[in-house]
C-alpha positions in Angstrom: 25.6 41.6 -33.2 24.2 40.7 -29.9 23.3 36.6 -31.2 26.8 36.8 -32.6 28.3 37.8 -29.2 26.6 34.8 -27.2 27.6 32.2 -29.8 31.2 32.9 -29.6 31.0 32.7 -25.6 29.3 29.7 -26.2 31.4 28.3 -28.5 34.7 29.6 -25.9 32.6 27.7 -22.7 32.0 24.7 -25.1 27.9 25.2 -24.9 27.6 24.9 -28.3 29.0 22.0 -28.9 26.8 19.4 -25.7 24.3 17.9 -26.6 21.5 17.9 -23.9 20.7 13.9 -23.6 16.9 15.3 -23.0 14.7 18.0 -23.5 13.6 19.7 -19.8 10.1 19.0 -20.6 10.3 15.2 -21.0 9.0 13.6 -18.1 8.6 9.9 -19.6 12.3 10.4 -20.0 13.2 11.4 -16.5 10.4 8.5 -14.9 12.1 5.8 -17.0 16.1 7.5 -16.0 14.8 6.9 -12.1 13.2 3.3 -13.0 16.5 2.5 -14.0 18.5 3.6 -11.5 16.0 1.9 -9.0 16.3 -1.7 -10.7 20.3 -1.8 -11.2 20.9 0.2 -8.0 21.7 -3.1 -6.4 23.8 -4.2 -9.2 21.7 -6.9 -10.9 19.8 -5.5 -13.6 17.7 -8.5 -14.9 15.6 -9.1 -17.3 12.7 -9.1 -15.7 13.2 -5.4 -14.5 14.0 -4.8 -17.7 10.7 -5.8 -19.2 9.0 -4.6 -16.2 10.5 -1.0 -17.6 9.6 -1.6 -21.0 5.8 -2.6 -19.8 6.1 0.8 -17.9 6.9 2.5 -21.1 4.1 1.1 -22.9 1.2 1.3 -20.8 1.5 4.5 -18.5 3.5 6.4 -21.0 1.1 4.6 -23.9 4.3 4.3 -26.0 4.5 1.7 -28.8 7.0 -0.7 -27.9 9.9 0.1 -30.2 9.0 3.9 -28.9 9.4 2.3 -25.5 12.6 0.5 -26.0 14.4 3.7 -27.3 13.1 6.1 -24.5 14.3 3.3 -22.2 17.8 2.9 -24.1 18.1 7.1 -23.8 17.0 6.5 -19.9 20.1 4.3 -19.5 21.8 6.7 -20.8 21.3 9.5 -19.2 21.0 8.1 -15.7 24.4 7.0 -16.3 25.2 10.4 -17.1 23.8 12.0 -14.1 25.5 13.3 -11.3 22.1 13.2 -8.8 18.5 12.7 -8.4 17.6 16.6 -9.0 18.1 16.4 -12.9 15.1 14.2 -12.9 12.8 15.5 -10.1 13.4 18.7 -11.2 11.4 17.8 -14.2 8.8 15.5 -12.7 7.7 17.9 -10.3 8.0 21.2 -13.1 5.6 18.4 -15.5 3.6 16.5 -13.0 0.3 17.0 -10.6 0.6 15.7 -7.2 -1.2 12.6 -8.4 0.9 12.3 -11.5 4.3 11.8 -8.6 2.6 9.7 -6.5 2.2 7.8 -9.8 5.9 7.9 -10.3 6.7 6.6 -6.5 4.2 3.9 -7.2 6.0 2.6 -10.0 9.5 2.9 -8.4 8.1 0.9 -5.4 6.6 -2.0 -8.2 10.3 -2.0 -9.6 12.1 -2.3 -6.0 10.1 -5.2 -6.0 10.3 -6.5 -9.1 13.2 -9.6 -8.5 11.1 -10.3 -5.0 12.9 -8.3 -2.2 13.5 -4.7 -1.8 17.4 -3.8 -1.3 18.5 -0.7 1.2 19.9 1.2 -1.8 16.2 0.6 -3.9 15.0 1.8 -0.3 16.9 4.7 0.2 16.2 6.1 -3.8 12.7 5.4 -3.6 13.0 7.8 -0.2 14.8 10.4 -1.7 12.7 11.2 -4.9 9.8 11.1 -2.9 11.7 13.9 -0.9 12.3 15.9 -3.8 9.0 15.5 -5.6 6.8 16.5 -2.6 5.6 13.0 -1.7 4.6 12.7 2.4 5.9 10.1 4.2 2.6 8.5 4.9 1.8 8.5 0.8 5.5 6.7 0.5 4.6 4.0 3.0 1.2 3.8 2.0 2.5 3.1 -2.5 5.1 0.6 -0.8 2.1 -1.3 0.9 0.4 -1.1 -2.3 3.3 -2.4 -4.4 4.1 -5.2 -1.8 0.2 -6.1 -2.1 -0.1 -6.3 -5.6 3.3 -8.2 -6.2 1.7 -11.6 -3.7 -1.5 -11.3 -5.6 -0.7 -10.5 -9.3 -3.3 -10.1 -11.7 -3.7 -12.4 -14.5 -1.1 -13.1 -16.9 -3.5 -11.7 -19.6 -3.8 -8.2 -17.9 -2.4 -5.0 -18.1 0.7 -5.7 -15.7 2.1 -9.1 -18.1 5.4 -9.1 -19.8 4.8 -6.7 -23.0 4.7 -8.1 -26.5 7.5 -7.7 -28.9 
């Protein structure tokens, strides 16, 4: 009686019938939502940020790479879908260590610099999630350094950080 109850409530508030675009617990998910929103944040999302994502996908999430491309084409999705930051952080920072969000502000740094500058919008979003996931100021500064660093001296082509293979 009572499960009968809370389905017709939630068929009268139209619960029953969305679709969550992600489970709560899907943290590759929410990472790859904020790498997109970091690279087309300033309107150009390239190609090179888009492999960059992919590459993401593959070797920190350890995703094959048509895994990878559909996590990344539900990450477009639902960052497109989302009305702020939280919906993601809120997960990271439920699913993540403190070294597992520093990870995360790491690779949203690499992406800001992906096409060779770092825009005031890739800037400011970088600033808020590390807000909302816990990350100090100093640690933010400190991954930015560290992302600037390793874009002037890349490592070589046949390393870990190369365009992924389709």
């Amino acid at each position: 009686m009572l499960d009968a109850i809370k389905t017709f409530i939630a068929e009268l508030t139209g619960e029953a019938e969305r679709r969550k675009p992600y489970e709560s617990a899907d943290y590759q998910l929410a990472a790859a939502a904020l790498l997109v929103h970091v690279a087309s944040i300033d309107g150009d999302f390239d190609e090179d940020e888009k492999a960059r994502i992919q590459l993401f996908a593959q070797t920190r999430f350890g995703l094959p790479p048509d895994e990878a491309r559909a996590l990344i084409h539900q990450a477009r999705v639902s960052e497109r879908e989302a009305v702020d930051l939280y919906r993601f952080t809120s997960v990271l920072k439920r699913q993540l260590d403190e070294d597992g969000r520093k990870q995360v502000i790491g690779m949203l740094w690499d992406m800001a610099h992906a096409d060779g500058s770092v825009h005031e919008f890739e800037e400011n979003v970088v600033w808020r999630v590390a807000e909302l996931l816990g990350v100090s100021t100093r640690e933010r500064v400190e991954l930015r350094r560290e992302a600037r660093e390793a874009l002037e001296n890349p490592p070589p082509m046949d390393g870990p950080w190369s365009r992924p293979k389709e």
